[in-house]
C-alpha positions as CSV (number, residue, x, y, z in Angstrom):
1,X,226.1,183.5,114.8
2,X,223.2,185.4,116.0
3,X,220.7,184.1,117.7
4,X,218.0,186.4,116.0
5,X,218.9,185.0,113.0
6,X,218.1,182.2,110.9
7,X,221.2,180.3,112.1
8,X,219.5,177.2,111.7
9,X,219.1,177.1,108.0
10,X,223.2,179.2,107.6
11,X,224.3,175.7,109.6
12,X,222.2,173.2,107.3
13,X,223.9,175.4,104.3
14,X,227.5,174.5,105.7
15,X,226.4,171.1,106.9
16,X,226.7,170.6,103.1
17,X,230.3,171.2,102.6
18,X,232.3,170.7,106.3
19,X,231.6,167.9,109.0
20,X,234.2,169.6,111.5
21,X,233.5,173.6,113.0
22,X,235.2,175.6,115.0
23,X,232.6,177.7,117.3
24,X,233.4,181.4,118.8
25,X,231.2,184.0,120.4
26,X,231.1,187.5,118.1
27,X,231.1,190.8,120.0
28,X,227.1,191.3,120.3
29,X,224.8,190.8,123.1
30,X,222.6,188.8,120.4
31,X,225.2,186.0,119.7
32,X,225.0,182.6,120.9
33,X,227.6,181.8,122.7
34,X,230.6,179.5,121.7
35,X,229.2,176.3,123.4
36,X,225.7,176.7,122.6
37,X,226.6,176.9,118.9
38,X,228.6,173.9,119.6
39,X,225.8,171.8,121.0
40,X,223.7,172.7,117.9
41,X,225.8,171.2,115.6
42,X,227.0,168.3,117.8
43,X,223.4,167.9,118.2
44,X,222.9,167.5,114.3
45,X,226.1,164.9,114.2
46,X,228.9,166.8,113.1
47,X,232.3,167.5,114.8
48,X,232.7,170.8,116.7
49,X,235.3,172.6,119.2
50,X,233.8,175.9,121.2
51,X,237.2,178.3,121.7
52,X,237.3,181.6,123.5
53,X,238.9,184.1,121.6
């Protein structure tokens, strides 16, 4: 996801139909990375991996 975006309100949106997420980093220096993706939805109490790809 990118981190200019509203990635908040695209994660509440799939909060509603997965509890588990696999997290990678797209090609852009706007993303956020693999692990802090992670962290955001760990932090909201779902399941979620960070790979490198």
């Amino acid at each position: 996801m990118l981190r200019d975006k509203d990635y908040e309100n695209m994660l509440e949106k799939l909060f509603e139909i997965s509890s588990d997420f696999v997290t990678v980093t797209p090609n852009s220096p706007r993303a956020l990375s693999e692990e802090e993706l992670k962290n955001i939805i760990i932090a909201k109490w779902k399941r979620a991996e960070a790979k490198k790809i």
